[in-house]
CHARMM internal coordinates of N, CA and C (Angstrom, degrees):
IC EDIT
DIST 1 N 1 CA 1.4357
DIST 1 CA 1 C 1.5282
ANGL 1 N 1 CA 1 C 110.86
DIST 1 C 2 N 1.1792
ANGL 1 CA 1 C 2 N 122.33
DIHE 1 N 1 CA 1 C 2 N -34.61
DIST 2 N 2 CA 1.3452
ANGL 1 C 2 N 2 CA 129.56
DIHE 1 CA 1 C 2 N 2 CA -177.12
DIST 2 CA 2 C 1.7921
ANGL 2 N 2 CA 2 C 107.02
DIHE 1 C 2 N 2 CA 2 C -76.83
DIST 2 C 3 N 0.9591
ANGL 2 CA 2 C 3 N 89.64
DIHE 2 N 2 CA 2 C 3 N -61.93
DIST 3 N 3 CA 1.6726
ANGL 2 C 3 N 3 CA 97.95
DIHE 2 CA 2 C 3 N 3 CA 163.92
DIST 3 CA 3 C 1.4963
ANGL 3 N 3 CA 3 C 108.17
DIHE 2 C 3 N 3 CA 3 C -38.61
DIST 3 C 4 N 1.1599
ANGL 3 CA 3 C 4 N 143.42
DIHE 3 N 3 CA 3 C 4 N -51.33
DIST 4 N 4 CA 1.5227
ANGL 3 C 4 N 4 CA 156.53
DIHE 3 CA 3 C 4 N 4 CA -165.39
DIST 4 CA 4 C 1.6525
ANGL 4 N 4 CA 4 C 101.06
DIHE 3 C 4 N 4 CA 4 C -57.54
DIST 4 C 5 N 1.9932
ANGL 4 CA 4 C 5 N 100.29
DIHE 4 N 4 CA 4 C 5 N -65.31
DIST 5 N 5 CA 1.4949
ANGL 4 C 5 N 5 CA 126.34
DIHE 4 CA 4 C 5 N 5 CA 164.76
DIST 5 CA 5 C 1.6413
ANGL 5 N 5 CA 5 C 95.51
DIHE 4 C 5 N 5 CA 5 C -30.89
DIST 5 C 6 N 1.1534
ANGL 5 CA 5 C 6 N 111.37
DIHE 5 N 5 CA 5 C 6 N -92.17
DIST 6 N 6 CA 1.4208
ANGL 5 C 6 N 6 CA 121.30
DIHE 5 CA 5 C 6 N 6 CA -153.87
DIST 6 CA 6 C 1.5463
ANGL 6 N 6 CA 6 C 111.45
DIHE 5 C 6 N 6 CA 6 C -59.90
DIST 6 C 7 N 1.0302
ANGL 6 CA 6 C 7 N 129.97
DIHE 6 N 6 CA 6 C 7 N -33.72
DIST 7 N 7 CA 1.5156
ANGL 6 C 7 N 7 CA 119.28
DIHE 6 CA 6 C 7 N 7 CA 161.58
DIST 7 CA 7 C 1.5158
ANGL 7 N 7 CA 7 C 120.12
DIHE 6 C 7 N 7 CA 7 C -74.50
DIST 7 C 8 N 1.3175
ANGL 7 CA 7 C 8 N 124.70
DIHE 7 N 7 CA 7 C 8 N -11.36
DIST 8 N 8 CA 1.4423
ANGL 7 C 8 N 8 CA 123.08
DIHE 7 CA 7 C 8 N 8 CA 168.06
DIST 8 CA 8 C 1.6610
ANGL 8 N 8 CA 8 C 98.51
DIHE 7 C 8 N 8 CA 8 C -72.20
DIST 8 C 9 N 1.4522
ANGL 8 CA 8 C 9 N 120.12
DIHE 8 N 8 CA 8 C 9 N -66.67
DIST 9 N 9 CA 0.9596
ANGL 8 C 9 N 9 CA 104.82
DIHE 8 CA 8 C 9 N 9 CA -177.05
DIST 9 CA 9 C 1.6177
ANGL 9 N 9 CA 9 C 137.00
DIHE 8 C 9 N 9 CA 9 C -47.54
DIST 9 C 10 N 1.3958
ANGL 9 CA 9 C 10 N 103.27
DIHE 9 N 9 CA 9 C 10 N -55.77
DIST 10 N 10 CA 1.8782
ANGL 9 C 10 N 10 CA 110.47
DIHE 9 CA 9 C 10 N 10 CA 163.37
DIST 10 CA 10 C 1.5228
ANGL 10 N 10 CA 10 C 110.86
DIHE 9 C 10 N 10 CA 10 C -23.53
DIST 10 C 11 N 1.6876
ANGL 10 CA 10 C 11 N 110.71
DIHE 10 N 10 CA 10 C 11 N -61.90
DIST 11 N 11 CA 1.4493
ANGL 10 C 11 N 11 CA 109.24
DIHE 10 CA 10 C 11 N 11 CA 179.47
DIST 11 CA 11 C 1.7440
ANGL 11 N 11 CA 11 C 122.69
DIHE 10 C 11 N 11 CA 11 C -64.07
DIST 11 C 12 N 1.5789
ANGL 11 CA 11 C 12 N 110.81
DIHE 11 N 11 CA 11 C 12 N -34.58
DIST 12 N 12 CA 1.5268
ANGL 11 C 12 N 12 CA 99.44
DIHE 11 CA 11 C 12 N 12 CA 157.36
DIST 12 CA 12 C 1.4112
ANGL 12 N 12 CA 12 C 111.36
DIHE 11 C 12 N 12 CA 12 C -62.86
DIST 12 C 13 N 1.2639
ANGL 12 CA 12 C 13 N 152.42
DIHE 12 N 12 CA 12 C 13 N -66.90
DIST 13 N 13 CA 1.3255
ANGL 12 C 13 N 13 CA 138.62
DIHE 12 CA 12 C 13 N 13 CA -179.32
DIST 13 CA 13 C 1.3921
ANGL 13 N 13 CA 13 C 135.16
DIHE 12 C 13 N 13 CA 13 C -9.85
DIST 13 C 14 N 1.8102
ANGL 13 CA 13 C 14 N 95.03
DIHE 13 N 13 CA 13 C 14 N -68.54
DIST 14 N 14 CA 1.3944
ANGL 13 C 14 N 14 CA 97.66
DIHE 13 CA 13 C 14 N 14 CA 178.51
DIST 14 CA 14 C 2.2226
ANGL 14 N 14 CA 14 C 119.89
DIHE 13 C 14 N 14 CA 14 C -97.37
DIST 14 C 15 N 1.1100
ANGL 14 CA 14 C 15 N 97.89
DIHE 14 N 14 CA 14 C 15 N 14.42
DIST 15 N 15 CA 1.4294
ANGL 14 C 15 N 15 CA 113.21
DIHE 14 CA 14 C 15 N 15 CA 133.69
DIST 15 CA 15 C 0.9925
ANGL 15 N 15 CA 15 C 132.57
DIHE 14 C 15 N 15 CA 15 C -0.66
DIST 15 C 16 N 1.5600
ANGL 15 CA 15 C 16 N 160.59
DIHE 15 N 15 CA 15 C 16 N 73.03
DIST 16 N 16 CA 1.5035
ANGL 15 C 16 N 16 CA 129.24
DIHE 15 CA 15 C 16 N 16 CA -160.46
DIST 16 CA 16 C 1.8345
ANGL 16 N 16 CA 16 C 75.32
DIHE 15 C 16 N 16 CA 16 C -130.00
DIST 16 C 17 N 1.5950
ANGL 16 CA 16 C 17 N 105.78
DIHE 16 N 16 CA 16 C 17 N 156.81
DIST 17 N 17 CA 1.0843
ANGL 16 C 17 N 17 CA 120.26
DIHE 16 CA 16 C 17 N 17 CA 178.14
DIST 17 CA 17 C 1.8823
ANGL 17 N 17 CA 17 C 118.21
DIHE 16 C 17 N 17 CA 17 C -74.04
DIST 17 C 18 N 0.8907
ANGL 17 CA 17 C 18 N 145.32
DIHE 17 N 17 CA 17 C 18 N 122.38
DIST 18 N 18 CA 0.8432
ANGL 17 C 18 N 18 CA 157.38
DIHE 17 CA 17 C 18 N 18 CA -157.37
DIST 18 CA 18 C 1.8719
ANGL 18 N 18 CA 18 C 127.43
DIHE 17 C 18 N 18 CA 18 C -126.92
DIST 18 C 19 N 1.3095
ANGL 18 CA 18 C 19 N 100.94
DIHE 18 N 18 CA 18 C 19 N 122.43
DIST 19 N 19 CA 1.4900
ANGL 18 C 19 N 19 CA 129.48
DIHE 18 CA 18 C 19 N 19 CA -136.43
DIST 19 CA 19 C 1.8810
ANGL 19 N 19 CA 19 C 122.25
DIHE 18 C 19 N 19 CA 19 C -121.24
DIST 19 C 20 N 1.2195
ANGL 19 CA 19 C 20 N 115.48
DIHE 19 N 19 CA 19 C 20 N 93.62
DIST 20 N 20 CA 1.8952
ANGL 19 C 20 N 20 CA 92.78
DIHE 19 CA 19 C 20 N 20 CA -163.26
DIST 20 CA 20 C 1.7297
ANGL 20 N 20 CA 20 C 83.23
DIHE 19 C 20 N 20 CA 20 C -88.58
DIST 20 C 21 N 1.0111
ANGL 20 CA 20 C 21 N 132.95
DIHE 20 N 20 CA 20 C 21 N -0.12
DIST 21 N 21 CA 1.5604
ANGL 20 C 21 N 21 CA 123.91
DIHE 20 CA 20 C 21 N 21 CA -172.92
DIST 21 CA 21 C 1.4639
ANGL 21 N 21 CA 21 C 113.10
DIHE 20 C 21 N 21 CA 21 C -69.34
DIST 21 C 22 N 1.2842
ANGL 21 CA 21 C 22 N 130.23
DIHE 21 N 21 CA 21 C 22 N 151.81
DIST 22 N 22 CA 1.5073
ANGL 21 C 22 N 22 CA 114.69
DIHE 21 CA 21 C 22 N 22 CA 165.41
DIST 22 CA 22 C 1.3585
ANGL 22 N 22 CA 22 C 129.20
DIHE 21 C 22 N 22 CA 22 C -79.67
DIST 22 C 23 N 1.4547
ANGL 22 CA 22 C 23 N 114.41
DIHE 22 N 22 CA 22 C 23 N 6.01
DIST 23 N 23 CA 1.4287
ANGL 22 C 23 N 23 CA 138.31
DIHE 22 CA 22 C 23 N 23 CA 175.21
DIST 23 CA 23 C 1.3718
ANGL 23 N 23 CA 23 C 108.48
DIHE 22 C 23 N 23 CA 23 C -103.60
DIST 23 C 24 N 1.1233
ANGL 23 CA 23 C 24 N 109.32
DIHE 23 N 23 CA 23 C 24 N -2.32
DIST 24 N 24 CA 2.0018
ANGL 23 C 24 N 24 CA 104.45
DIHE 23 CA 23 C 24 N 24 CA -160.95
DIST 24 CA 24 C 1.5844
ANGL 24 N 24 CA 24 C 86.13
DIHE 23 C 24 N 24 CA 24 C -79.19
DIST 24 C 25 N 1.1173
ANGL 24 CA 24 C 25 N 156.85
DIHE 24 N 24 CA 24 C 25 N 6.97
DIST 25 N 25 CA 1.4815
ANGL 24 C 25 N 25 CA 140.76
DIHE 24 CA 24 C 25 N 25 CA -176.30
DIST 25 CA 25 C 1.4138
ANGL 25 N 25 CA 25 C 98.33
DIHE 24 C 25 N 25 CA 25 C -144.48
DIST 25 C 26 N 1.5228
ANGL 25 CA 25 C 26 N 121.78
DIHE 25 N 25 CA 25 C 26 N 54.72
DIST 26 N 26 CA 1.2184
ANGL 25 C 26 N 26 CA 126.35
DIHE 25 CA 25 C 26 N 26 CA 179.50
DIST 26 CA 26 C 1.6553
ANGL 26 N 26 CA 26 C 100.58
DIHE 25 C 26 N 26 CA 26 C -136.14
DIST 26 C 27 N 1.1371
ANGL 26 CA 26 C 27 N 104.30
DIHE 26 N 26 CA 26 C 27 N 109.50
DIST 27 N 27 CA 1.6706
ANGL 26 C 27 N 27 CA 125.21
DIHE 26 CA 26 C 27 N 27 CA -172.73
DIST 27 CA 27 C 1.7052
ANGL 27 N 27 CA 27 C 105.15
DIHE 26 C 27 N 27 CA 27 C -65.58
DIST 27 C 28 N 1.5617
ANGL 27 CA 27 C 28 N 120.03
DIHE 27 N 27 CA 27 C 28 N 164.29
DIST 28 N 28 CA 1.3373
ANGL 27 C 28 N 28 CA 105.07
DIHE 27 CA 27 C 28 N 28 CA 174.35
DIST 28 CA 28 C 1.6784
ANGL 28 N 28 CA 28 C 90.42
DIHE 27 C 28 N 28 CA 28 C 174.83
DIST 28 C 29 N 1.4150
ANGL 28 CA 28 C 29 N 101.40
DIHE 28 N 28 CA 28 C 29 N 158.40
DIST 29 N 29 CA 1.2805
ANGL 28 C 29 N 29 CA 97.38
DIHE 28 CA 28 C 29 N 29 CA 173.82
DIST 29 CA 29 C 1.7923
ANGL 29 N 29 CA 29 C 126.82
DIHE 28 C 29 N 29 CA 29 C -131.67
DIST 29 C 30 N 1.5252
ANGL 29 CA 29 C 30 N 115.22
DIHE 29 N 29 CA 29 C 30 N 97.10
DIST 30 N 30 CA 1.3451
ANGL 29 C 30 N 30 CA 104.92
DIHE 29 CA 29 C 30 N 30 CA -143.08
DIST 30 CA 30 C 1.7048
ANGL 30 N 30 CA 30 C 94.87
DIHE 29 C 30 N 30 CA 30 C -76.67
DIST 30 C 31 N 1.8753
ANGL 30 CA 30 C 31 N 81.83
DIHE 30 N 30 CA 30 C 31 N 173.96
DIST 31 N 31 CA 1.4912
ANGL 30 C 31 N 31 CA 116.34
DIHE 30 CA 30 C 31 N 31 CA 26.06
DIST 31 CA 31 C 1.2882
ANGL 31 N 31 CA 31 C 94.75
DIHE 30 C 31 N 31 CA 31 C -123.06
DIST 31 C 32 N 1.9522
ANGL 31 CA 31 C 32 N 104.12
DIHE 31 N 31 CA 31 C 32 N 143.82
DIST 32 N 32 CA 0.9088
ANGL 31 C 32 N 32 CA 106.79
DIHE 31 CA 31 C 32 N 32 CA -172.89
DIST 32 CA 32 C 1.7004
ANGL 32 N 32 CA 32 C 112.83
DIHE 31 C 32 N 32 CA 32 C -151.27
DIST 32 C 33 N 1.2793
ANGL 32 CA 32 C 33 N 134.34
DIHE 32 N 32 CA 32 C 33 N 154.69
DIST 33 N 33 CA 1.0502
ANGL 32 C 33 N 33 CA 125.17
DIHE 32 CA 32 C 33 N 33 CA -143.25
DIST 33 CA 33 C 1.7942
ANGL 33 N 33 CA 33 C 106.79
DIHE 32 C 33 N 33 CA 33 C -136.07
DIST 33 C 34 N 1.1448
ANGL 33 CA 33 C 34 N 118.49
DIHE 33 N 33 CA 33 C 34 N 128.02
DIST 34 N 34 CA 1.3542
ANGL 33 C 34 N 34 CA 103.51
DIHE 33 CA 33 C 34 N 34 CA 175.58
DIST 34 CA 34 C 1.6814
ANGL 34 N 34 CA 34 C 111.35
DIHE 33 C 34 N 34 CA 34 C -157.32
DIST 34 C 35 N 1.7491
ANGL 34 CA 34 C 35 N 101.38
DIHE 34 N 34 CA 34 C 35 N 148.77
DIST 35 N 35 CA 1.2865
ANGL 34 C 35 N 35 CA 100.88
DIHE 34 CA 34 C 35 N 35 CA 174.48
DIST 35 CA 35 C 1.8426
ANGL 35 N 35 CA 35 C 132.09
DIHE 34 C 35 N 35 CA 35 C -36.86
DIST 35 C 36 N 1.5465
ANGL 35 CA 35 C 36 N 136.24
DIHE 35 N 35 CA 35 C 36 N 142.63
DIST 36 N 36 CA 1.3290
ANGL 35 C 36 N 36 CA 97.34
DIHE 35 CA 35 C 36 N 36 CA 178.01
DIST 36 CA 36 C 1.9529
ANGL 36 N 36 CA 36 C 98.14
DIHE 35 C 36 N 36 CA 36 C -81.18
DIST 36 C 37 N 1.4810
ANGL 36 CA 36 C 37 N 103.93
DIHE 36 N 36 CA 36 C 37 N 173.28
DIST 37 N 37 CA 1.4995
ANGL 36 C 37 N 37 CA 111.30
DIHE 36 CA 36 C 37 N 37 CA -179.17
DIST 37 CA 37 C 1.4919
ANGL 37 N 37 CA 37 C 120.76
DIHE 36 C 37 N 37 CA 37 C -59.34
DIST 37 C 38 N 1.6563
ANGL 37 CA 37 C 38 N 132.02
DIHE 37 N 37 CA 37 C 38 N 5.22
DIST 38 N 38 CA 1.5935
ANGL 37 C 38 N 38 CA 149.25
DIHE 37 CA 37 C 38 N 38 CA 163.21
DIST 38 CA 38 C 1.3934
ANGL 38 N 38 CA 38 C 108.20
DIHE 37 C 38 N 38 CA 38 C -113.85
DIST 38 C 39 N 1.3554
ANGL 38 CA 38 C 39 N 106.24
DIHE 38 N 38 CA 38 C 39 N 5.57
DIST 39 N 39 CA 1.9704
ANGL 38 C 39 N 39 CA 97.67
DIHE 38 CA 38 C 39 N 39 CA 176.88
DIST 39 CA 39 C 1.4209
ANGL 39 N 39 CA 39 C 115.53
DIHE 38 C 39 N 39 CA 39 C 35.05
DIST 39 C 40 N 1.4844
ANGL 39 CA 39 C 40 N 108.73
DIHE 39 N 39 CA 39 C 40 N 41.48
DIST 40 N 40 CA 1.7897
ANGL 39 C 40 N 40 CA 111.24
DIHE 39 CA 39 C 40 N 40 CA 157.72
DIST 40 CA 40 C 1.6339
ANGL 40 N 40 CA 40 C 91.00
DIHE 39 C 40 N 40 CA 40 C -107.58
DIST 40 C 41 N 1.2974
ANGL 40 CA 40 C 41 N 158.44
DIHE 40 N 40 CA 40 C 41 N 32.44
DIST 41 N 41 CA 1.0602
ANGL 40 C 41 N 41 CA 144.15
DIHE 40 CA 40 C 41 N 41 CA 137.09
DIST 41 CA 41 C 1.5534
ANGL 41 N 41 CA 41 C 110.66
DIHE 40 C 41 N 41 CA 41 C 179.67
DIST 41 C 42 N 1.0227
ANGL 41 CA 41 C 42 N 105.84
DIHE 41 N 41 CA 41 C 42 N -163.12
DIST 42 N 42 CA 1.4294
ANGL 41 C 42 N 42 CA 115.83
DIHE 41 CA 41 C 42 N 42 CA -156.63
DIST 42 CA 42 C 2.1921
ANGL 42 N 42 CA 42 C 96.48
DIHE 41 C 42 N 42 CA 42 C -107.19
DIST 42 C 43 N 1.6384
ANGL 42 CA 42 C 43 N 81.30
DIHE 42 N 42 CA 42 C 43 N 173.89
DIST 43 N 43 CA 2.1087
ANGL 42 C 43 N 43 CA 90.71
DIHE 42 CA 42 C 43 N 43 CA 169.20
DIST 43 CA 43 C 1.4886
ANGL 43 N 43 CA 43 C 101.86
DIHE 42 C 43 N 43 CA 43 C -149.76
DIST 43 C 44 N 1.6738
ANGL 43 CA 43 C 44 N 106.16
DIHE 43 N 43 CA 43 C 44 N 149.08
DIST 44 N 44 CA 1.7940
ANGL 43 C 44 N 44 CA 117.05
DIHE 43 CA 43 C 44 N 44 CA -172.84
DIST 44 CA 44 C 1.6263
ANGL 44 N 44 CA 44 C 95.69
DIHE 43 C 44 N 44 CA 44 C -113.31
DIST 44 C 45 N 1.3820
ANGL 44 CA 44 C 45 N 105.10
DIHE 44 N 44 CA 44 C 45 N 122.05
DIST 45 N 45 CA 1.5081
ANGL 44 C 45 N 45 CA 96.57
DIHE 44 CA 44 C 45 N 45 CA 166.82
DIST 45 CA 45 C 1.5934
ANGL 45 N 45 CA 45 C 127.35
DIHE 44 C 45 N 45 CA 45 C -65.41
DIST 45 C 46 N 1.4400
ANGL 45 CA 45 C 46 N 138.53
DIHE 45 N 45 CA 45 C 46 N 132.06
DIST 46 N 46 CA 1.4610
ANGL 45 C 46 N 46 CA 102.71
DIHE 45 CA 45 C 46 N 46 CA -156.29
DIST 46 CA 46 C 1.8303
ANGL 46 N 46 CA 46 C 74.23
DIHE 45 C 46 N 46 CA 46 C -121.01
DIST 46 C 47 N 1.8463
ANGL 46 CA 46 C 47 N 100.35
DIHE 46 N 46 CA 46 C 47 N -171.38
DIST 47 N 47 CA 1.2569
ANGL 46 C 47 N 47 CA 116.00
DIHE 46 CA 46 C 47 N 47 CA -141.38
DIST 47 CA 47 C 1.7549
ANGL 47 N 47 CA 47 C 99.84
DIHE 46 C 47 N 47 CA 47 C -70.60
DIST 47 C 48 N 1.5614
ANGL 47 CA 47 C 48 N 116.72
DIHE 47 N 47 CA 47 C 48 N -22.42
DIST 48 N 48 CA 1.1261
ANGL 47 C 48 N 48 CA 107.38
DIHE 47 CA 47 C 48 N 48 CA -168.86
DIST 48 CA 48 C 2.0210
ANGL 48 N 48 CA 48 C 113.51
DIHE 47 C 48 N 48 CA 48 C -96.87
DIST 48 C 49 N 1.5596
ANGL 48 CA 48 C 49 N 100.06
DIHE 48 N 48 CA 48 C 49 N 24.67
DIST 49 N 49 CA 1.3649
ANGL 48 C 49 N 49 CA 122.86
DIHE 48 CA 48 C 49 N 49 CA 170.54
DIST 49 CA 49 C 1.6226
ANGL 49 N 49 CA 49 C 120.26
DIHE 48 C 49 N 49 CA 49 C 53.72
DIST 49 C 50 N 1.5740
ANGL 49 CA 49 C 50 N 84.07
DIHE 49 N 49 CA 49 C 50 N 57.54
DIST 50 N 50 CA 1.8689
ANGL 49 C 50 N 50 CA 107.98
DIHE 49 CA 49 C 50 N 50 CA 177.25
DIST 50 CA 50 C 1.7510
ANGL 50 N 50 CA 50 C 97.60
DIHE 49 C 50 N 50 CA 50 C -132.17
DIST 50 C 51 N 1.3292
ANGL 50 CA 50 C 51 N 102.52
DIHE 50 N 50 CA 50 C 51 N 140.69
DIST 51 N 51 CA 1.5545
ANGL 50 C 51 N 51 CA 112.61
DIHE 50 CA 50 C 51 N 51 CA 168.94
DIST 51 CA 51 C 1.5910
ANGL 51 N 51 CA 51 C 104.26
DIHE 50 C 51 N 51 CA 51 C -76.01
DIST 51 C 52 N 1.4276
ANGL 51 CA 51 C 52 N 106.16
DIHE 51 N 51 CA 51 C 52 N 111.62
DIST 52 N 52 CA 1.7944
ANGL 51 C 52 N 52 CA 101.76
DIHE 51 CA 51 C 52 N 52 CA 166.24
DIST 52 CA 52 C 1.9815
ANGL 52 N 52 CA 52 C 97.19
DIHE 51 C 52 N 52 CA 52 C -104.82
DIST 52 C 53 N 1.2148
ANGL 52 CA 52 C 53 N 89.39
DIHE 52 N 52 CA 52 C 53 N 171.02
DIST 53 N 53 CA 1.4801
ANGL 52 C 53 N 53 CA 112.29
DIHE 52 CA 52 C 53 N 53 CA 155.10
DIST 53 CA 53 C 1.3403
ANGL 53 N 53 CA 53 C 122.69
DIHE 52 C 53 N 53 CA 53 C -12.25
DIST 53 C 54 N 1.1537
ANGL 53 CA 53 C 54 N 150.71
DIHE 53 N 53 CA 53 C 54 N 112.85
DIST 54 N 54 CA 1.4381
ANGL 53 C 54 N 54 CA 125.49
DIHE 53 CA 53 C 54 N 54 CA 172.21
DIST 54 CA 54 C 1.8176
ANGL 54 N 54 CA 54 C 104.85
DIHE 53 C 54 N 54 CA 54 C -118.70
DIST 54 C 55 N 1.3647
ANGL 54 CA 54 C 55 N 111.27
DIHE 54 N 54 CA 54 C 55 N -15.02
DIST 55 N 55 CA 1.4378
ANGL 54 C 55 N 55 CA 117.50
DIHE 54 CA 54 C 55 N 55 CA 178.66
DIST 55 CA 55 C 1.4859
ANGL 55 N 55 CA 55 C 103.43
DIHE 54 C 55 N 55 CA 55 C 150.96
DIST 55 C 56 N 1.5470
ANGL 55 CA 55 C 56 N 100.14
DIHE 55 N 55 CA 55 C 56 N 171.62
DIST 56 N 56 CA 1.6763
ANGL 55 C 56 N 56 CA 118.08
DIHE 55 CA 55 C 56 N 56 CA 167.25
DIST 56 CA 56 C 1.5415
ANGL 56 N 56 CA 56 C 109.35
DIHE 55 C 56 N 56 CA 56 C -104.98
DIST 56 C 57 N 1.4894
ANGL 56 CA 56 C 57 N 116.57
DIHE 56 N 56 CA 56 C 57 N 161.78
DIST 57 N 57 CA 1.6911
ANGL 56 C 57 N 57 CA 125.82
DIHE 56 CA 56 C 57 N 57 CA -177.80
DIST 57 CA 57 C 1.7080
ANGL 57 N 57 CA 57 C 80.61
DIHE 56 C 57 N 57 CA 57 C -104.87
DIST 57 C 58 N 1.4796
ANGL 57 CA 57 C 58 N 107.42
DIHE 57 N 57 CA 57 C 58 N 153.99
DIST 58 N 58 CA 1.3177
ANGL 57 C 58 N 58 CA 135.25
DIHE 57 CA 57 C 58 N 58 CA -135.98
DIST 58 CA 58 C 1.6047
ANGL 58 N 58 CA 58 C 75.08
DIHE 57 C 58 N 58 CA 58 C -119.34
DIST 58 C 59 N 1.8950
ANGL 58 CA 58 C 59 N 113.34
DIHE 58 N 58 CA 58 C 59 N 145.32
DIST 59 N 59 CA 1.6451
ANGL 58 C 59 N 59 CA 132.15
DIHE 58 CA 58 C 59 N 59 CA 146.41
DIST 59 CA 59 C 1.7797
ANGL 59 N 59 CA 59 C 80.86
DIHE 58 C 59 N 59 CA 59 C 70.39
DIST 59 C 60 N 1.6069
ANGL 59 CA 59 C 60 N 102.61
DIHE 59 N 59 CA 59 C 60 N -130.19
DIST 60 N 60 CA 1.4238
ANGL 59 C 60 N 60 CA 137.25
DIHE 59 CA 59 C 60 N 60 CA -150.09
DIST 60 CA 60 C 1.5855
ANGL 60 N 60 CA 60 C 107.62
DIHE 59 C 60 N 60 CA 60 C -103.58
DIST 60 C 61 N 1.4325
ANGL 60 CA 60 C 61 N 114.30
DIHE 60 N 60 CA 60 C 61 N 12.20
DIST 61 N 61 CA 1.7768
ANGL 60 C 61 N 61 CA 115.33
DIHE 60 CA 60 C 61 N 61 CA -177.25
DIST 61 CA 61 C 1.7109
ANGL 61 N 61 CA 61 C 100.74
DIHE 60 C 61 N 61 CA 61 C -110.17
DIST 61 C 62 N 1.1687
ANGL 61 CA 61 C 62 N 93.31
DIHE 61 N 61 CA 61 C 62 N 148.53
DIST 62 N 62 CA 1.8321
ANGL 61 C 62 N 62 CA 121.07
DIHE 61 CA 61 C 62 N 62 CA -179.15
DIST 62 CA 62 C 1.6532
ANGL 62 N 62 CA 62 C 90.54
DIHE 61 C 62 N 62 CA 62 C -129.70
DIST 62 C 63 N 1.3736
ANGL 62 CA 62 C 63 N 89.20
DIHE 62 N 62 CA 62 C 63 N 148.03
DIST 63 N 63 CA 1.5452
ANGL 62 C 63 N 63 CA 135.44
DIHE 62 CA 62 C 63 N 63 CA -163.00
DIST 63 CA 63 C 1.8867
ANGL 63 N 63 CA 63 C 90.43
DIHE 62 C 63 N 63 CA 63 C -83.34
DIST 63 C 64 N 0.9776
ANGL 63 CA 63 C 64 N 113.81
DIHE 63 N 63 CA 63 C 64 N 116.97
DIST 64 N 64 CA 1.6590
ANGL 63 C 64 N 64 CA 132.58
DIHE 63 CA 63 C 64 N 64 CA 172.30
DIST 64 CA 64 C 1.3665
ANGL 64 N 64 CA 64 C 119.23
DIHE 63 C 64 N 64 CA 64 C -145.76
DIST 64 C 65 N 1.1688
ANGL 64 CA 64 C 65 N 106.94
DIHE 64 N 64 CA 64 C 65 N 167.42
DIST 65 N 65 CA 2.0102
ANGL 64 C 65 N 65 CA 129.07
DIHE 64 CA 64 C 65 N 65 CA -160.19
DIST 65 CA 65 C 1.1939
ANGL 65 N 65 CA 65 C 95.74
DIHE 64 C 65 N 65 CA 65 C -105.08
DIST 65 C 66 N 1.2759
ANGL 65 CA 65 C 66 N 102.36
DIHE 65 N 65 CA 65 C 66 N 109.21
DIST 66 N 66 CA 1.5319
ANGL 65 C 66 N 66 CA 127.91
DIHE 65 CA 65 C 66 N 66 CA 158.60
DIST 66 CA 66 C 1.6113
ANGL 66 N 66 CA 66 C 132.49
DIHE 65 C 66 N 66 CA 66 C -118.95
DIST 66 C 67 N 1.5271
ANGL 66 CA 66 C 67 N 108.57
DIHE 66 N 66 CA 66 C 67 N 83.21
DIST 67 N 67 CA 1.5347
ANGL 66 C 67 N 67 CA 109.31
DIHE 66 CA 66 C 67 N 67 CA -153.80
DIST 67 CA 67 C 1.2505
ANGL 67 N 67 CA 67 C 118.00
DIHE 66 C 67 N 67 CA 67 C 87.67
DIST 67 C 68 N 1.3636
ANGL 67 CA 67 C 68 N 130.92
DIHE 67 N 67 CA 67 C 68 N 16.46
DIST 68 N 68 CA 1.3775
ANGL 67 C 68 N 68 CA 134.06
DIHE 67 CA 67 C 68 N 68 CA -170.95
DIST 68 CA 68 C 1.6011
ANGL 68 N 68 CA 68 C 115.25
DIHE 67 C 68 N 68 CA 68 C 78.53
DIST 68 C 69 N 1.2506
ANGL 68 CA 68 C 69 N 105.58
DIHE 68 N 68 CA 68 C 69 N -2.58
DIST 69 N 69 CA 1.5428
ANGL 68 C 69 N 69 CA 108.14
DIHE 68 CA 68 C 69 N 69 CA 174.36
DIST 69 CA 69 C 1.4775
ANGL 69 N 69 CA 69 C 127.72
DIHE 68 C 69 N 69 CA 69 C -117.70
DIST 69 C 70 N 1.2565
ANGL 69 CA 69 C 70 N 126.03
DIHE 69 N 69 CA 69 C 70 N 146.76
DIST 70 N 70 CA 1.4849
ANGL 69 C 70 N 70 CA 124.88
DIHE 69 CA 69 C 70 N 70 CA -153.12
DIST 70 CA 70 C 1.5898
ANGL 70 N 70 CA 70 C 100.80
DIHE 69 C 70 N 70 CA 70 C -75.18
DIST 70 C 71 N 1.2294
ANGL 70 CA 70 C 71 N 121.01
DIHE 70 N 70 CA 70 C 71 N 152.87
DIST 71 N 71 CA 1.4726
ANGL 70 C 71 N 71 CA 130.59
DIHE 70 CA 70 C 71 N 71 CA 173.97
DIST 71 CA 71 C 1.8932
ANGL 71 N 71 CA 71 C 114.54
DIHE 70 C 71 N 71 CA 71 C -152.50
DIST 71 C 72 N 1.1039
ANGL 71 CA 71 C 72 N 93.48
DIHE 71 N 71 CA 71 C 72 N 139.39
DIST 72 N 72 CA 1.8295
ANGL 71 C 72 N 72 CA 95.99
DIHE 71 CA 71 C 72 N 72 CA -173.52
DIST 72 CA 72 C 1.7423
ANGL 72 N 72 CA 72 C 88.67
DIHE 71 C 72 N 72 CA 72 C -87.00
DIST 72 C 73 N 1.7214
ANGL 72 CA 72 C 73 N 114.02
DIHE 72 N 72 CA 72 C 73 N 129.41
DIST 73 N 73 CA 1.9246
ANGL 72 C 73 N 73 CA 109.61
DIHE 72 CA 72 C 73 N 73 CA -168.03
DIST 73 CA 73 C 1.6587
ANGL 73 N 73 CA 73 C 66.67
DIHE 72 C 73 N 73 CA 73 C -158.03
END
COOR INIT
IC SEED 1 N 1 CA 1 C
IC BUILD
C-alpha cells in the first residue's frame, strides 16, 4: 500500500504539463492577454500562468494591438 502511495506520487512529481499548441509553453503572468503568434485570434493568461486559448477573430479580421491589448480589427 505504501509502495502504491509512493509511486503515485513520484509520477505526479515528474509530471510536466503538456501542450500540442504553439503557445502551450508560453509563461505569463495574468491577467494577461496576447495576440496568438498567426493573428487568427487572441490568448487568456489563466491562474496557473500559461497562455491558453482565449478565441478566434471572426470572417476577414486578424488579431492586433490596440493599447497594448489584443483586438479582432
Amino acid at each position: 500500500m505504501k509502495f502504491s502511495a509512493i509511486l503515485a506520487f513520484a509520477t505526479a512529481a515528474v509530471a510536466a504539463p503538456w501542450s500540442t499548441e504553439p503557445w502551450g509553453d508560453l509563461e505569463c503572468t495574468p491577467p494577461a492577454y496576447a495576440c496568438k503568434p498567426d493573428f487568427t485570434g487572441w490568448l487568456v493568461c489563466n491562474v496557473d500562468g500559461w497562455f491558453i486559448d482565449g478565441g478566434n477573430c471572426d470572417g476577414n479580421t486578424w488579431c492586433q494591438y490596440i493599447d497594448g491589448l489584443p483586438y479582432c480589427v
